[in-house]
N, C-alpha and C positions, 0 to 999 in steps of 0.2 A: 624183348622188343616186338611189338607187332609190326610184321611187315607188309602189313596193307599200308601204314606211314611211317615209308622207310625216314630215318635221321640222317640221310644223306643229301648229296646232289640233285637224288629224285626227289626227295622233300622238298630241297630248295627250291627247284624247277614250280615244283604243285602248288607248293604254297605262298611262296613269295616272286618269284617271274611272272610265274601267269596271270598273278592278281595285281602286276603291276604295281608292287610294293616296293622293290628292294629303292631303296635308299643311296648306294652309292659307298657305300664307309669304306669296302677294300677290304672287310676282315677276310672273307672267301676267296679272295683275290693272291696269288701265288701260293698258297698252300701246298697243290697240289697241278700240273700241268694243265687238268678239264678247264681252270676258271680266271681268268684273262679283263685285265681294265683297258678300254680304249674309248679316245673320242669322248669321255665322259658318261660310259656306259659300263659296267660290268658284265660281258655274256660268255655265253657257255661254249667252249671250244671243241670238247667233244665228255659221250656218254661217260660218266664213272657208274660202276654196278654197287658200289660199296652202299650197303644199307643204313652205315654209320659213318659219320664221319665232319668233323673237325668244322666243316664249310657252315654246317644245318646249324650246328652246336652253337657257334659263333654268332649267326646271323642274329641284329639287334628286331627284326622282321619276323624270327620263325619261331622260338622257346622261351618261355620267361628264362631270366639265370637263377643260380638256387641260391636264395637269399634264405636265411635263418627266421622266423616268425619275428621276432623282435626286430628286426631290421624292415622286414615288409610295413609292418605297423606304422613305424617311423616314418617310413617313406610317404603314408596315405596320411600321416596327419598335417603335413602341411604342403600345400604348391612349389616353397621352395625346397622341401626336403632337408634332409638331418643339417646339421651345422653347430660350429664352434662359435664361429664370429661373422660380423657382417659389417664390414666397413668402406668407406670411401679411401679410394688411393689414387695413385700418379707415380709415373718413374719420375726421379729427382732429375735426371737428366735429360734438359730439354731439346735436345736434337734425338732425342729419342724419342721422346714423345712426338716431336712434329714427323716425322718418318713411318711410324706404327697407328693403331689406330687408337682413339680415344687417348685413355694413361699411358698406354706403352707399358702394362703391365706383363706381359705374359715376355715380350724380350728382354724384360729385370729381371723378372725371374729364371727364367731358362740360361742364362748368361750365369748368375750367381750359381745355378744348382749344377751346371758344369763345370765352372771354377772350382770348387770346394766337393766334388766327386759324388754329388749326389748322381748327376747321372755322367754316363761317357759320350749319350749321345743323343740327340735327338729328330724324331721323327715330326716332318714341319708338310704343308702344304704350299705348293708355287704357285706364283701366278700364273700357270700353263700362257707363256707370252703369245708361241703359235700352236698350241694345241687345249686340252681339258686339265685344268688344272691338277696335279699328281700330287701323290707324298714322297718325301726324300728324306732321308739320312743325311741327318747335319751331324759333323765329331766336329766341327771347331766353331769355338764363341763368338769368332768374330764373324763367320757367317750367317749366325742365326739372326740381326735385322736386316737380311736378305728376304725374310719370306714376312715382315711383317704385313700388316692391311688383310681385310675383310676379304672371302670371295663371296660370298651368297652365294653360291652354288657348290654340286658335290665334287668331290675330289679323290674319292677311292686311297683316302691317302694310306690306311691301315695295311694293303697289300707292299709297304717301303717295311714296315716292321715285320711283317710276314717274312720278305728278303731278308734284313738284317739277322734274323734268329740264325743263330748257326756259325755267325763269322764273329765272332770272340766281343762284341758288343754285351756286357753282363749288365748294365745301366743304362735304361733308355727312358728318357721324356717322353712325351705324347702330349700332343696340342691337340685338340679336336672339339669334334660339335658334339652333342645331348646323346646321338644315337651312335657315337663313336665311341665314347665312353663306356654305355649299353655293350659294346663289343667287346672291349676289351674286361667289361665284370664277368660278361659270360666265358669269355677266353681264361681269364682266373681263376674260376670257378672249375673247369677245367683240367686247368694243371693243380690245383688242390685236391681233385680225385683221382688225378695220373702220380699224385710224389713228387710234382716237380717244380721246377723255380722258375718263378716267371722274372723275369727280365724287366718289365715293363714297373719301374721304381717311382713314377713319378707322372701323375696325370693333371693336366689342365684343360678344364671343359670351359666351352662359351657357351654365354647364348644363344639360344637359337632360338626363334617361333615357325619358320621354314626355311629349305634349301631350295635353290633352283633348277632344273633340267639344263645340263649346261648347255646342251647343242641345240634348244627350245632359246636361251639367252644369247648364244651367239650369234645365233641366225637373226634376230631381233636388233642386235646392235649394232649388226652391218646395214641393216635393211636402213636402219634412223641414221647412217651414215659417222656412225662412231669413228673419231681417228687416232690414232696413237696404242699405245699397249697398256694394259690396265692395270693400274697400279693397286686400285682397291677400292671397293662398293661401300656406300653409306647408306641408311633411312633417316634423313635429320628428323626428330622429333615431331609430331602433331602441332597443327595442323596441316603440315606442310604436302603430307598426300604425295610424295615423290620420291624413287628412287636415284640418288647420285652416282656416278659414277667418277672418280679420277684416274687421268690417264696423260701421258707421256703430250701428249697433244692440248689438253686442255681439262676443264670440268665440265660433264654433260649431266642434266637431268631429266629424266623418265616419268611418266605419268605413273604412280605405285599400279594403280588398278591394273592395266597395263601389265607391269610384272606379275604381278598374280597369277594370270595366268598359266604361267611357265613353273610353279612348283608342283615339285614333286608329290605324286599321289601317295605314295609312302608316310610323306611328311601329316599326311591329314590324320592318322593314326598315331601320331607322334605323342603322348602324353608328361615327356618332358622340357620344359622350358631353360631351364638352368646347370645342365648335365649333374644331376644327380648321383651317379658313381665317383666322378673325382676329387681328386684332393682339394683341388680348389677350381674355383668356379669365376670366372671373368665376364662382363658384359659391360654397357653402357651406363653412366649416369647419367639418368635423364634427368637435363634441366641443367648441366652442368658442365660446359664441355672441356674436354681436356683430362676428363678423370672416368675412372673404371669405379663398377659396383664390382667387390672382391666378398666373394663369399668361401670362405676357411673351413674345410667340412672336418677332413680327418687331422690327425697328427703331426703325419707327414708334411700334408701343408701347413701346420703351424709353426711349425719349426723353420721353414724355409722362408714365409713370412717376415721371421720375426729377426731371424736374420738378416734380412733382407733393410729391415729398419735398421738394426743395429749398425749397419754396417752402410746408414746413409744410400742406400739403392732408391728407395722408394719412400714416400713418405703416407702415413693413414691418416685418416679422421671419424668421428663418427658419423654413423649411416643415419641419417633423420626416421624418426618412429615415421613418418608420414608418405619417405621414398623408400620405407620398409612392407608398411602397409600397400601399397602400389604394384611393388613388385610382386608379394605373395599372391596379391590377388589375379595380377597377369598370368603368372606360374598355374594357381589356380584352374584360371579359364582355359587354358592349353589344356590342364589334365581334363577337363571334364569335356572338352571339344572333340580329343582324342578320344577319349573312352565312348563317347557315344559315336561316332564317327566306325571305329571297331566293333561296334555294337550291331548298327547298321549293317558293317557289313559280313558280319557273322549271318544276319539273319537274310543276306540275298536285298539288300537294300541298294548296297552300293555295287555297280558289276564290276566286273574286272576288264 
């Protein structure tokens, strides 16, 4: 290893703090005592000397993960990346759906894959009521439509599975965003050169086009006099140009442009729209409401899928060639935004 760019802390520090990248996901986040989430912020508690180490490895901001040539391939030939299936869904149960967001997908399936011991437990994001929204450690089904709804902003949630390694949890879920996912393929990657077992059985990625700065959004929402506790953020469809917000007090909506502001710089380097590493992939039907676009990448998620029908959870349809077309090409435009974006600021375009 050259230790002009140590794979450690220091690396994180150089190349992702200073340039005002990191993202927020929590993989770096309890590992090790130096690196601490608060406030919506991950920072550094104190020096580690370690030239290597687990944080740098992890971060979806610092290393490509090691993906096989055939796999890379895959991933650059299409915006939404590899897949099995791509279908329209809805949880069949509609107080679920009206509680969650969109279909209420991702609380059918997380419910069913603890039922039936795909996982023991899952790592979920809160809505931080008085603080930055966190990840937690859900082991029982009936908790998990507790964290349903949107945050748009970051949550360091990946530092709760961080916690959990080690305390007899062998099955864990994981709900996250595009660059959560990115953490946890390089964390796999990982423990496939260490001989070891990764834990983490079962991933659910959303969409995302950006996250927010959370203490950038909360400052924001006190100032416009937001009241109640926030149950969960929406972008209703084009043209609508606004940010929603629901909460315990009422619905309020925000000027989008407005929010723009407040994302994260990290995010502009983001080249994934539909988290590409997971089993399966969750986001909106646009044009549709009440139902999730479900995209089935690996095995893993077909199986749970299809269970999932069989057994009356959820119901599919198919995906129209036209909100197929649409979405690739969203997908698309993210990856080519990012990549030039990264380009930029390889070459001293963009400062830090």
């Amino acid at each position: 290893m050259d230790k002009k760019n140590p794979e450690g802390q220091t690396g994180l520090v150089e190349h992702v703090f200073k340039k005002g990248l990191c993202v927020t996901c929590g993989a770096c986040v309890d590992l090790c005592p130096y690196m601490h989430y608060h406030d919506g912020r991950v920072t550094v508690m104190d020096k580690c000397q370690a030239e290597d180490g687990r944080c740098f490895k992890w971060c979806p901001r610092a290393v490509p993960p090691g993906m096989n040539t055939a796999d890379a391939e895959q991933m650059a030939a299409k915006g939404i990346g590899p897949f099995r299936k791509i279908v329209a869904a809805r949880a069949c149960d509609e107080k679920k759906r009206e509680s969650s967001q969109n279909g209420g997908m991702a609380t059918a399936l997380l419910t069913l894959a603890m039922e039936t011991g795909m996982i023991q437990g899952a790592i979920l994001t809160d809505r931080g009521d008085d603080d930055a929204p966190s990840g937690k450690m859900v082991l029982s089904k009936e908790m998990i439509s507790a964290f349903s709804g949107s945050r748009y902003s970051a949550s360091g949630a990946l530092s709760a599975l961080n916690r959990a390694v080690g305390k007899g949890v062998e099955k864990i879920g994981v709900v996250g965003l595009p660059c959560q996912m990115e953490a946890l393929e390089r964390r796999h990657q990982y423990y496939i050169k260490k001989q070891m077992t990764d834990q983490v059985t079962l991933k659910i990625g959303l969409f995302c086009t950006w996250a927010l700065d959370y203490r950038k959004l909360a400052a924001y929402l006190e100032q416009e006099g937001l009241t109640g506790t926030v149950i969960k953020c929406d972008i209703p469809p084009p043209p609508a140009e606004i940010f929603r917000v629901y909460t315990t007090g009422g619905t309020f909506d925000f000027p989008l442009p407005d929010i723009r502001q407040m994302i994260q710089k990290g995010c502009s380097v983001c080249t994934d729209m539909t988290s590409l590493y997971a089993d399966i992939s969750l986001g909106a039907y646009e044009g549709r409401e009440g139902w999730n676009t479900l995209i089935i990448r690996t095995e893993t998620g077909e199986k749970l899928v299809d269970l999932a029908v069989s057994k009356g959870r959820i119901e599919i349809e198919a995906f129209p060639e036209k909100n197929m077309s649409d979405l690739d090409h969203a997908a698309q435009n993210k990856k080519n935004r990012g990549a030039d974006a990264s380009l930029k600021m390889t070459e001293g375009e963009v400062g830090s």
